[in-house]
C-alpha positions in Angstrom: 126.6 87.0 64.1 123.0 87.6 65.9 122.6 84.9 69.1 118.7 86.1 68.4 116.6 85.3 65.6 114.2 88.2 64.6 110.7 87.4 64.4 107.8 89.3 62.7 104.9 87.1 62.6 104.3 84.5 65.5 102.3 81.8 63.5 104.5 81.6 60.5 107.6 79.2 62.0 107.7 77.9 58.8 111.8 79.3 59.2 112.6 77.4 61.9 113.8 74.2 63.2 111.3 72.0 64.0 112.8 72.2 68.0 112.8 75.9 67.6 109.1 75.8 66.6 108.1 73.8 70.0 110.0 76.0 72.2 108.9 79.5 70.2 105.6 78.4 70.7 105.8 76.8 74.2 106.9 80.6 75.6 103.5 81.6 73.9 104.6 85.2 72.4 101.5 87.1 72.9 100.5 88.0 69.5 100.4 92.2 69.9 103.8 92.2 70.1 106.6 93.7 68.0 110.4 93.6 67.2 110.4 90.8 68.7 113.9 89.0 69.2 114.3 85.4 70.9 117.3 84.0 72.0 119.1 81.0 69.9 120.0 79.5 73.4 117.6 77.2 74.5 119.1 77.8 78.2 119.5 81.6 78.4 117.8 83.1 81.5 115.9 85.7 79.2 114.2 83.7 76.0 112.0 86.3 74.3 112.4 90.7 74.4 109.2 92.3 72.2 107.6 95.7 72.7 103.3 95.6 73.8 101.2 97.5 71.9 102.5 100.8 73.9 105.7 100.3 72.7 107.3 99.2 76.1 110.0 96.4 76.4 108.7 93.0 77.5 110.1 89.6 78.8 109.6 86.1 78.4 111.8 84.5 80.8 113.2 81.1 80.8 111.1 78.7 83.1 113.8 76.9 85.4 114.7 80.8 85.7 111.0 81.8 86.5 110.9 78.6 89.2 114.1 79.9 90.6 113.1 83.2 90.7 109.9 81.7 93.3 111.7 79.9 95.4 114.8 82.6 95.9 111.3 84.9 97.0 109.9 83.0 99.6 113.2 82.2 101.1 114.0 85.6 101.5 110.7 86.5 102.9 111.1 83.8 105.5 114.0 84.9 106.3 113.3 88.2 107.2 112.6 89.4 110.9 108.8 90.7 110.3 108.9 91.2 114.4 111.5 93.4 114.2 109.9 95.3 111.3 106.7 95.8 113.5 108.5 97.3 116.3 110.7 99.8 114.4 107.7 101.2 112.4 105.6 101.1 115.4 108.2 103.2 117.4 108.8 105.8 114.8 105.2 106.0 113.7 104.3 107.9 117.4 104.4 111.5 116.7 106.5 113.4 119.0 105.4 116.7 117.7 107.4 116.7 114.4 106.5 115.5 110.7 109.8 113.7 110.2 111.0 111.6 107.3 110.6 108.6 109.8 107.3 109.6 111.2 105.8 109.9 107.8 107.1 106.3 106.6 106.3 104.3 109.4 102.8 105.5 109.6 102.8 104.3 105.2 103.7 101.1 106.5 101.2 100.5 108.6 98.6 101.8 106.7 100.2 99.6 103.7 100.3 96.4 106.1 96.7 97.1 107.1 95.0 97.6 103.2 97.6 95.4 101.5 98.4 98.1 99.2 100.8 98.2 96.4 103.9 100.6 96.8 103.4 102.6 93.4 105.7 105.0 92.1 105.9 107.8 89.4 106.6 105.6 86.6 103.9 103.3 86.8 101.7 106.2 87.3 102.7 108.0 84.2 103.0 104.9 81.8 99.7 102.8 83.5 97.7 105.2 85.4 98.4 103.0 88.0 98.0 104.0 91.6 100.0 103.0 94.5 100.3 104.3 98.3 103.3 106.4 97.2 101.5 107.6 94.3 98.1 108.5 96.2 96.9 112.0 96.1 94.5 114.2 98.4 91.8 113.6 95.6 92.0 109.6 96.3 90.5 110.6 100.1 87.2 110.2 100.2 84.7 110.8 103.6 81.6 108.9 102.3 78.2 108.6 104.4 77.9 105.2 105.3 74.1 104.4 104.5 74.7 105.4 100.9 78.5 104.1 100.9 78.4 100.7 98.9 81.5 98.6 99.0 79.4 95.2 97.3 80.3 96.5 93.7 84.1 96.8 94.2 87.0 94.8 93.0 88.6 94.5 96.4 88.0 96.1 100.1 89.9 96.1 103.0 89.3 93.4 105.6 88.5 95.9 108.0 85.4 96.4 109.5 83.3 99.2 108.3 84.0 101.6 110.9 81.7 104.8 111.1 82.6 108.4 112.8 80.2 110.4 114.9 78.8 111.9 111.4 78.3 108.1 109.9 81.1 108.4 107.4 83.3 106.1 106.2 86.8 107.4 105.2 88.3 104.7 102.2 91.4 105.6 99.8 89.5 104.9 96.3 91.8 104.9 93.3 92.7 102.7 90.3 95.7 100.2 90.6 97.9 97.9 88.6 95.7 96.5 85.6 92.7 99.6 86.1 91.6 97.8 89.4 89.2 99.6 91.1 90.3 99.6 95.0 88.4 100.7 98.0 89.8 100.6 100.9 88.3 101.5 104.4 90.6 103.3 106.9 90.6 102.7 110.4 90.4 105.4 112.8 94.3 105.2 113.4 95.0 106.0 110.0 92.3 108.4 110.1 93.8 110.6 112.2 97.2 110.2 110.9 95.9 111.2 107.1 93.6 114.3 108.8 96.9 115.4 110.5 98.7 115.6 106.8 95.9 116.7 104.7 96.6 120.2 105.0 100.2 119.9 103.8 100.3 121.9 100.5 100.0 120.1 97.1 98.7 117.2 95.3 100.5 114.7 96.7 98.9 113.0 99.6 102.0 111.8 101.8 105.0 114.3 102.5 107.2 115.0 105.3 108.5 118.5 106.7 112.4 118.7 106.0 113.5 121.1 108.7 117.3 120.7 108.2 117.8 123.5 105.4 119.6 126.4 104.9 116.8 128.8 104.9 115.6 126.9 108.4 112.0 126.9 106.3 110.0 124.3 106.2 110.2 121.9 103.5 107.7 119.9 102.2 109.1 117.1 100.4 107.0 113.8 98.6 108.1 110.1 100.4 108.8 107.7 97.1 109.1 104.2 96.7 113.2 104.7 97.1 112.5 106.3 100.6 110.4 103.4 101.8 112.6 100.6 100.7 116.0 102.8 102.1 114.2 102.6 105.7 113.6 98.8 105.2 117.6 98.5 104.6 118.6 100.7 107.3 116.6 99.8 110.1 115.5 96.0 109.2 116.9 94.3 106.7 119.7 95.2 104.2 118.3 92.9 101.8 114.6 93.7 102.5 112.0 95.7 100.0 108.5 96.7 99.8 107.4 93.6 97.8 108.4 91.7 100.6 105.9 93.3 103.1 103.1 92.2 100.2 104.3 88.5 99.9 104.9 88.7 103.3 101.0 89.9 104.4 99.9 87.5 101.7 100.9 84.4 103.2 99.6 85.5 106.6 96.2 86.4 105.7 96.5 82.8 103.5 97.7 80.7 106.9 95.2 82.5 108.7 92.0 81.9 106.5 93.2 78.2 105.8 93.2 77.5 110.1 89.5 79.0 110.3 88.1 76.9 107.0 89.9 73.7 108.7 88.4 74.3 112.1 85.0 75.1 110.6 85.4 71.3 109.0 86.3 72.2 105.6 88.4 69.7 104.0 92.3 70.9 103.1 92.2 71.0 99.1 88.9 72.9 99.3 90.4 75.3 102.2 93.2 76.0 100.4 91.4 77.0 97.3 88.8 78.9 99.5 92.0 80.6 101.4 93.4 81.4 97.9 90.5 83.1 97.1 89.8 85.2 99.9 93.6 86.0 100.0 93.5 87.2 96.0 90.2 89.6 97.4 92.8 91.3 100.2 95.2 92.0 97.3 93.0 93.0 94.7 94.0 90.3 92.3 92.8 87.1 91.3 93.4 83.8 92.7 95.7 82.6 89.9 98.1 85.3 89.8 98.2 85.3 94.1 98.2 81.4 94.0 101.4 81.7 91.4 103.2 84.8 92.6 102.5 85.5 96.7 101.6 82.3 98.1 104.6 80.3 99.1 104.1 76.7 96.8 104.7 74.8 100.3 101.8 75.9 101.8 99.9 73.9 98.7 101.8 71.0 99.9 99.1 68.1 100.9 101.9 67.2 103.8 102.7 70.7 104.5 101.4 71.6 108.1 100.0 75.3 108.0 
């Protein structure tokens, strides 16, 4: 016997149990979907699988599960040594005259830390078309002049300042990301001269490291993935740590931060939050729902909570 009941049209609940009815359409199936199963357990962790209109499988999760799920997050992320994460990347990302694995990841990091950018991997990329600083390629390096270089139109810049070269460029990473968001983010000059130092390695691929410790004593250019970023965050911070962290992590900075200015300036707390919210959601490239639900921790939206 099925613990699922198969549904074909989301409206038509005639079938159904007039509890089944409110909860089917209290998860709010979105109506593209198809083969679409949900779970005869009011209680089960996953309530609803379905396939989008490109045919890949979706969730609808259960939300005590979902609420869990938050507050699981932000505990980890608090819990995490962040100071001990900026001094290991900041030790290994000094070159000492070798392209290393280390070298390589640390410098990501920092440029990830600086431009709030998404990790990305190959999969996202080939399903989405959806970029990420793993995913970045020579051809998302742009040198623009600075009096014709307009950053007003964009979804979401870096809050860097715009910092010119001798020639008047500005050197930004432009490049589509999750949800076709156009991104444009300005380099400093420390990543500038980090990316200039790789941007001869051969390939598409914008960020690789020289594997010296081969057979043919060659040198080997090899891609850095998602995997290899999250293995140094294990080994050398946290066993439990990830690259998501960093994200939430940064997000809640540049929310503490912007919410202390807006308070001094004399702004009242409800309307500093939501301006905080907002400004945060810019950094990210998102909007201020989705980085008031997902990044910022829920205390922080607490009238009594101290930021």
């Amino acid at each position: 016997m099925n613990n699922y009941y198969e549904l074909n049209d989301t409206k038509n609940l005639s079938s159904f149990s007039e509890d089944d009815q409110k909860r089917i359409k209290y998860l709010r199936i979105p109506p593209n979907w198809n083969s679409i199963k949900v779970t005869k357990d009011p209680s089960s962790k996953i309530q609803v699988t379905g396939k989008d209109a490109r045919q890949r499988t979706q969730y609808i999760y259960h939300p005590a599960w979902i609420q869990f799920s938050k507050e699981t997050k932000y505990s980890k992320v608090n819990s995490i040594n962040f100071t001990t994460f900026e001094n290991i990347i900041k030790r290994y990302s000094e070159f000492n005259g070798t392209y290393s694995k280390n070298y390589i990841i640390s410098n990501m990091f920092i440029i990830m830390k600086d431009l709030n950018i998404r990790v990305g991997n190959e999969k996202y990329l080939e399903e989405n078309d959806s970029v990420g600083l793993c995913t970045l390629s020579k051809s998302h390096y742009k040198k623009l002049k600075s009096n014709t270089s307009n950053t007003s139109n964009t979804s979401n810049t870096s809050n860097t300042s715009n910092t010119s070269n001798k020639n008047d460029t500005i050197n930004k990473f432009i490049f589509k990301g999750k949800k076709g968001v156009l991104h444009e983010k300005i380099l400093l000059p420390k990543h500038i001269t980090f990316i200039e130092n790789i941007i001869s390695f051969p390939g598409k691929s914008l960020f690789k490291y020289i594997n010296e410790n081969n057979e043919s004593n060659q040198k080997c250019y090899k891609k850095v993935t998602a995997d290899d970023l999250n293995q140094f965050l294990k080994k050398y911070v946290d066993k439990y740590m990830s690259c998501k962290d960093i994200r939430t992590y940064c997000a809640n900075t540049i929310f503490k931060r912007e919410y202390s200015k807006l308070i001094k300036s004399g702004i009242n707390s409800k309307k500093s939050r939501i301006e905080a919210t907002k400004i945060t959601a810019n950094q990210l490239g998102n909007t201020p729902k989705v980085c008031r639900d997902s990044y910022i921790d829920p205390k922080l939206f607490m009238s009594e909570f101290n930021i």
